[in-house]
NUGUNU-523485 format. One record per residue (C-alpha): residue in three letters; x, z, y. Coordinates in steps of 0.05 Angstrom, whole numbers, plus 32768, in hexadecimal, padded with zeros to 4 digits. Each point is the difference from the previous one (the first is absolute). Layout:
% residues N
ALAXZY...
% end
This chain:
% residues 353
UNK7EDC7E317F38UNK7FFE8003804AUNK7FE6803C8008UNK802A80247FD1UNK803F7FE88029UNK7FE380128041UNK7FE680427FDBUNK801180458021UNK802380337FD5UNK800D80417FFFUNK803580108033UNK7FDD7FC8802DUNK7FEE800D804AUNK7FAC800C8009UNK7FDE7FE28034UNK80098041802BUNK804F80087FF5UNK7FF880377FC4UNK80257FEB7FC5UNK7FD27FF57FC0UNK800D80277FBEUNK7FEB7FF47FBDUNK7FCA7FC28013UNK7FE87FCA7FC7UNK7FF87FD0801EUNK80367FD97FDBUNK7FE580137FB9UNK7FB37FEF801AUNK80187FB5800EUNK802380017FC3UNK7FC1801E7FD9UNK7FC87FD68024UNK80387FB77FEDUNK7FFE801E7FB3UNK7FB380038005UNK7FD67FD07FD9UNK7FD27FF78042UNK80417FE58026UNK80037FBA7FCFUNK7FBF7FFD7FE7UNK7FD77FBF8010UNK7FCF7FF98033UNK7FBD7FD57FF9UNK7FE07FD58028UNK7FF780128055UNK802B80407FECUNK803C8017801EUNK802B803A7FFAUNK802680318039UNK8031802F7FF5UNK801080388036UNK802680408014UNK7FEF8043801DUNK801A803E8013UNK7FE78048801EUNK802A8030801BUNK7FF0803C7FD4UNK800C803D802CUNK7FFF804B7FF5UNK7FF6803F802EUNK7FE680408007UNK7FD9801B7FB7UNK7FE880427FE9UNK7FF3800E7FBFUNK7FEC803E7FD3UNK800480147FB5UNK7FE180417FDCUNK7FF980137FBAUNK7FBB80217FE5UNK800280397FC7UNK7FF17FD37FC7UNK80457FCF8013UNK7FCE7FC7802AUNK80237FE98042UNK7FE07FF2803BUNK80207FD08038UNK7FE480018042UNK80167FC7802FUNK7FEA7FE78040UNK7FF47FB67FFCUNK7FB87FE87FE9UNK80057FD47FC1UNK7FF37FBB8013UNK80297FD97FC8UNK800D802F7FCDUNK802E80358026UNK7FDE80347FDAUNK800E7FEE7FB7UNK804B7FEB8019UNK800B804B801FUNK7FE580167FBAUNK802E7FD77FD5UNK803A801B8032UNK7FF7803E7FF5UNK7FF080007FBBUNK804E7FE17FF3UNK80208034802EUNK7FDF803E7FDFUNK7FFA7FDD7FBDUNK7FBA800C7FEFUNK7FC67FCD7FE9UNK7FE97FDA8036UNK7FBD801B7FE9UNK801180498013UNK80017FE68052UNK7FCC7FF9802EUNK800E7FE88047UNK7FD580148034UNK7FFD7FE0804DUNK80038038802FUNK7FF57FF68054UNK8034801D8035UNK7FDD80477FFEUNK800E7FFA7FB6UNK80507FEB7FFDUNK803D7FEB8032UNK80077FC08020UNK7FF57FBD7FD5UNK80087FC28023UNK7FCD7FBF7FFDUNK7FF27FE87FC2UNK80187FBE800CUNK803F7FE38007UNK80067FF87FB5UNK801680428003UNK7FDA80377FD9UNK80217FF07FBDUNK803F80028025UNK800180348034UNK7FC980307FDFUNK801A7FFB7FC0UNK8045801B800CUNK7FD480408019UNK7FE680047FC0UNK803F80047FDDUNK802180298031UNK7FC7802F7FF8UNK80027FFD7FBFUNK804480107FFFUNK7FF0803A8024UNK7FD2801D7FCDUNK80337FEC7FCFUNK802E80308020UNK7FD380328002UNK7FF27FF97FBEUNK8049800F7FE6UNK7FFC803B8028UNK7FCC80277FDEUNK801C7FE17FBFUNK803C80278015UNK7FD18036800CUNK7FE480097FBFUNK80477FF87FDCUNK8025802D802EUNK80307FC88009UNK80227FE68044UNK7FD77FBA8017UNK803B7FDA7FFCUNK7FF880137FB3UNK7FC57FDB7FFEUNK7FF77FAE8003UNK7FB97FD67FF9UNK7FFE7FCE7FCBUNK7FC87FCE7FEBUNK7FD1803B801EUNK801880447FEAUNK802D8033801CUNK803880027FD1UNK802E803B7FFDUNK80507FF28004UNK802380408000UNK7FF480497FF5UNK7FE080237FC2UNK7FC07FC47FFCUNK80357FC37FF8UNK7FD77FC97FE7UNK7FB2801C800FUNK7FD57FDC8024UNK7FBA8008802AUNK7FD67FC7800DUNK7FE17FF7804AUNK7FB6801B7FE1UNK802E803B7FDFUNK801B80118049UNK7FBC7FEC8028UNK7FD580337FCFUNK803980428013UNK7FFE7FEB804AUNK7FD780368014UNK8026803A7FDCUNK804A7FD9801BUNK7FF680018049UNK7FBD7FD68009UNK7FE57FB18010UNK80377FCC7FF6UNK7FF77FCC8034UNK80247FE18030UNK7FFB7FCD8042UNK80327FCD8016UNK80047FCE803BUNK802A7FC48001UNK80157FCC8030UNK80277FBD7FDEUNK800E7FD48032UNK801A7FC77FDBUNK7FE57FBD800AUNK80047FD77FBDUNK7FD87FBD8009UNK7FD97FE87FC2UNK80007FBC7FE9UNK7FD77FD47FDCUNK7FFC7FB27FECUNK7FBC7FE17FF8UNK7FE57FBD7FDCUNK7FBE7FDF8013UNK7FE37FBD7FD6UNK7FC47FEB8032UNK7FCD7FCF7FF9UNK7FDE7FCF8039UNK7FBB7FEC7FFDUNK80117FC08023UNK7FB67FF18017UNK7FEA8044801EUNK804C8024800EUNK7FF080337FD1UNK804380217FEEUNK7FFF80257FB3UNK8036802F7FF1UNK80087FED7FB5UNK804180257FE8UNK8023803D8020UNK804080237FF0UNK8021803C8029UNK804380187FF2UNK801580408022UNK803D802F8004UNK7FDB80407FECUNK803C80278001UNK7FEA80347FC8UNK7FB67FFE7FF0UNK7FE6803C7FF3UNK7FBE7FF37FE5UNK80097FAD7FF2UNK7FB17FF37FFBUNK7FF4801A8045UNK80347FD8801BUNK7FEE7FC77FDFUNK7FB9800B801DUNK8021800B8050UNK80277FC17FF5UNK7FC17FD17FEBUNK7FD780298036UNK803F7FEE8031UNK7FF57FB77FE8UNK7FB37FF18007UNK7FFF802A804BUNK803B7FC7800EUNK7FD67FCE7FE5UNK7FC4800E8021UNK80257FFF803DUNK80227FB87FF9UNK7FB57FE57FEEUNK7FC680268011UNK800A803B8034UNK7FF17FF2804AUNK7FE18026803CUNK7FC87FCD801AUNK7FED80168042UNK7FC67FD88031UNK7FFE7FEE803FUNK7FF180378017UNK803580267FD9UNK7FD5801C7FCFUNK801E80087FB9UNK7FD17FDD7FD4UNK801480087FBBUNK800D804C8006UNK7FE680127FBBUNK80157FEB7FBFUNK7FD27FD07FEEUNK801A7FD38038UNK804B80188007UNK80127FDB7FC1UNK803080287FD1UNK801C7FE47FB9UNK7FD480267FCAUNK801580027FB0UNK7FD87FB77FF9UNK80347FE0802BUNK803F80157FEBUNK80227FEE7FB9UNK801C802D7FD8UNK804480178028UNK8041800F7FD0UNK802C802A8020UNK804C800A7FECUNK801E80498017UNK80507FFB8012UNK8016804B7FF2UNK804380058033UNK7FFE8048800CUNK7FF9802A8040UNK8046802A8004UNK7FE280258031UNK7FBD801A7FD9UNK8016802D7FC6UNK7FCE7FC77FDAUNK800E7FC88016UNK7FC67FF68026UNK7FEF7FC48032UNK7FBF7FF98030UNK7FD87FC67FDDUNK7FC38006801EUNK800C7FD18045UNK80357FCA7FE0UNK7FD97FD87FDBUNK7FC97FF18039UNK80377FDA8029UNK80177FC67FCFUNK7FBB7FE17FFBUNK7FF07FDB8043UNK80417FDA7FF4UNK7FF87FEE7FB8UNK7FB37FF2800CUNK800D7FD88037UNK803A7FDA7FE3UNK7FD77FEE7FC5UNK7FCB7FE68029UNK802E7FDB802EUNK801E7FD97FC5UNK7FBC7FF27FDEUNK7FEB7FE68045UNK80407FE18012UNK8000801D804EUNK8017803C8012UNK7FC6803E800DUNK801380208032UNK7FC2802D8013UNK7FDD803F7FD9UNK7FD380017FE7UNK80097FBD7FD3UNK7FC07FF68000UNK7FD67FC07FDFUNK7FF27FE4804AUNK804C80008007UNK80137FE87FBDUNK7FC77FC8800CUNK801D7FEF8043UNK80417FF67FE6UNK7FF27FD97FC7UNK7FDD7FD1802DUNK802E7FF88034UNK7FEF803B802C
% end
C-alpha cells in the first residue's frame, strides 16, 4: 500500500526531468498484491522481500530492410545480432504488417557493409527501435505492392488498398479482385522488377519499464546458506510480441539479479590478481539453484510503437538485489547491507557480527 501511493504515474516527472508516458508501474503493484505469492505462508528460517525496478527503455537510430522472393517468402534483413529473440520478434512484425504466415519470413543479421546504421543492441531496444524498421519497411513494400497491383488492373494506386495480405481493387473496371502478396511477388519481374525496400528510423522516446518482484528465501541458520525457494516477477511488458520469449528474458533478468545479490564477486589477491576469473570459481546461479520462477506480464501498451512494444530485456535484472536482500534481512533480523550476501555474511550476522 505504500508503494502504490508513492507510485509514479504516467504524466509523473522521471528522474531526469522528462515526463513519463504510458508506465505500469501502478497496475504491476496492483498485480504482484493480487498474487497468491504476496499472502502465502512462509516456513520455518524463511522470509519473504518484495521490490521495485525500472529501466529506462530508449530508442535511436535503426535500419531495417524487407524484400519479397518469387514464390511470396519475405526476407527481413536487420542489423542487430539476435541475443534474446530479436529475430523471431522482427518476423512476427512483419508477418502482421504484410499479413502473411509468420512461417513465410526469415530474418537474417546483416553487418554495416550489409545495411544502414543500427544502433547497440542493448538498451532494451531492438524490439522497440528495430522493430518499427520492420514495419516501416514493410510498409514500404506494401506500397509498392499496390502499385503493380495497379499495374496489372490498369487502375490509379489510390484504387487499390491491402487487406489481410492481398491487393484489393477499389475502383475501375476490376472492383472487388484481389492479388495475394505471392500473386504480385511471382509477376515482379514482368511489372518493373525486385520488390524490396530499406528504411532507417530514429525514436527517441524514453519509456521506462517497470516491474514488481517477490522473493520467499530461506536461511540455513548454522552455515549462512541463503536458498531462494519461491520467485515471482511481474513486469509491464507493454505489448508482448512473442509472450514465451519474454517470459524467458524476464526469468533470465531474475536469476542474473539473483546471482548478483548472492553469489557474484570479483576476488582479487594481494597482489591484485583476479583469482576466480573462470567460471568454475566466479560463482553464477545455475538451473539447480533457482525454483521455478512464475512470471505475470502487465500488457499497458507502447503509444509510441505501432505494437505496443516495451524493452523487457534489462527491467527485470534490477528488482532482485532489493527483494533478495530484504528477504534475507528479515530472516536474519539485521539489515545486509553488502553484495554479495554471501553465507560468511549471513553467518556473521546471525551471530552478532
Amino acid at each position: 500500500d505504500l508503494r502504490l501511493k508513492n507510485a509514479a504515474r504516467p504524466g509523473a516527472t522521471g528522474p531526469m526531468g522528462n515526463t513519463l508516458g504510458e508506465i505500469g508501474l501502478v497496475e504491476c503493484l496492483e498485480a504482484a498484491k493480487a498474487h497468491p505469492h504476496y499472502s502465502a505462508p512462509l516456513g520455518e528460517n524463511q522470509a519473504r522481500g518484495v521490490a521495485c525496478g525500472t529501466w529506462m527503455n530508449y530508442g535511436g537510430p535503426s535500419t531495417a530492410a524487407v524484400a519479397l522472393a518469387d514464390d511470396g517468402s519475405v526476407l527481413v534483413t536487420e542489423g542487430n545480432p539476435d541475443i534474446g529473440g530479436s529475430r523471431a520478434s522482427m518476423a512476427l512484425m512483419a508477418a502482421e504488417t504484410l499479413g502473411v504466415p509468420y512461417e513465410k519470413v526469415q530474418v537474417t543479421i546483416a553487418d554495416t557493409g550489409s545495411i544502414g546504421y543500427s544502433m547497440v543492441t542493448g538498451g532494451s531496444r531492438t524490439t522497440y527501435a528495430t522493430g518499427i524498421a520492420v514495419i516501416e519497411a514493410a510498409k514500404g513494400v506494401i506500397a509498392i505492392l499496390c502499385q503493380r497491383a495497379a499495374k496489372m488492373w490498369e487502375c490509379e494506386v489510390d484504387q487499390v488498398e491491402w487487406q489481410d495480405g492481398s491487393a484489393v481493387c477499389t475502383g475501375g473496371d476490376n472492383v472487388g479482385k484481389s492479388f495475394t502478396l505471392a500473386e504480385i511477388a511471382a509477376k515482379a519481374g514482368a511489372t518493373g522488377g525486385p520488390i524490396a525496400f530499406e528504411n532507417g528510423v530514429n525514436p527517441l522516446q524514453h519509456l521506462p519499464g517497470y516491474g514488481a518482484h517477490i522473493c520467499d528465501v530461506e536461511v540455513d541458520k548454522e552455515t549462512g546458506h541463503v536458498s531462494v525457494v519461491r520467485y515471482t516477477v511481474v513486469q509491464d511488458v507493454g505489448k508482448a510480441i512473442h509472450p514465451a520469449y519474454v517470459e524467458g528474458q524476464m526469468q533470465g533478468g531474475a536469476v542474473q539479479g539473483i546471482g548478483w545479490a548472492l553469489n557474484e564477486a570479483y576476488i582479487y589477491n594481494k597482489d591484485g590478481r583476479l583469482d576466480n576469473a573462470g567460471f568454475l570459481d566466479y560463482r553464477i546461479p545455475v538451473a539447480s539453484d533457482m525454483p521455478m520462477i512464475d512470471t505475470v506480464m502487465v500488457e499497458k501498451a507502447n503509444p509510441d510503437h505501432p505494437y505496443g512494444v516495451k524493452g523487457v530485456g534489462e527491467v527485470p535484472i534490477v528488482p532482485p538485489l532489493a527483494a533478495v536482500g530484504t528477504a534475507v534481512s528479515k530472516a536474519v533480523g539485521k539489515p545486509m547491507r553488502s553484495l554479495p550476501i554471501s553465507p560468511d555474511k549471513v553467518h556473521a550476522a546471525l551471530n552478532g557480527g
